[in-house]
N, C-alpha and C positions, 0 to 999 in steps of 0.2 A: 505310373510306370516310368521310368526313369529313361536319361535315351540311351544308356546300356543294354539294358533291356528293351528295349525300342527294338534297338540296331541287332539286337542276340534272336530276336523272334524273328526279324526280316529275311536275315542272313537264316535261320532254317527253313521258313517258307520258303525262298527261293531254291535253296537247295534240294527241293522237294520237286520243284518244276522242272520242265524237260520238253523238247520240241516246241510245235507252235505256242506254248505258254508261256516257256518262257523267251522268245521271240516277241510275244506280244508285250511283255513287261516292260521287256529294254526300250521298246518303243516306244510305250507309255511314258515311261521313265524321261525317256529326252525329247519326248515332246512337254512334259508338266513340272519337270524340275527348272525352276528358276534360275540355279545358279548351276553350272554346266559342269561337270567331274573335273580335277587338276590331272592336268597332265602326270606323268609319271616316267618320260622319256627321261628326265635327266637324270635319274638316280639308274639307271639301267645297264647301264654300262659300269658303271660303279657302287657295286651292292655297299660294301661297306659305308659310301660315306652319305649313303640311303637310310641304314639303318639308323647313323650317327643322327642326321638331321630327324629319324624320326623320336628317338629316344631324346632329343636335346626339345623339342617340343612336350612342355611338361603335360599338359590340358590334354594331348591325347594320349598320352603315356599314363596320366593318371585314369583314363577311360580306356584304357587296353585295358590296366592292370584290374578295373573295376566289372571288366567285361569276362577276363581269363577267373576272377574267382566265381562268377556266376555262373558260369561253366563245370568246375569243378565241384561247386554245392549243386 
């Protein structure tokens, strides 16, 4: 499984959870994740140049793109 797919199954399980599960997740999650989520504050006040920086990042651009046709098949 690729981590397209990886990330496309996670992201519907958790969208499947609700209340204390998924409460217990998040908790999970930032207790056994090693490397801790990136902020997101600085692109927030400025959407466009959020998008910019993410589209100028090829490696996740090409894994968006490889995620949105997984989606669509």
């Amino acid at each position: 499984m690729t981590e397209a797919e990886l990330k496309l199954t996670l992201f519907r399980w958790i969208d499947q959870l609700s209340g204390d599960h998924l409460h217990k997740l998040v908790e999970f999650m930032g207790k056994n994740v090693e490397k801790p989520l990136e902020p997101v504050s600085d692109f927030q006040n400025d959407l466009e140049a959020g998008y910019e920086a993410m589209a100028a990042d090829k490696k996740r651009e090409a894994e968006a793109m490889e995620w949105g046709e997984g989606v669509l098949n």
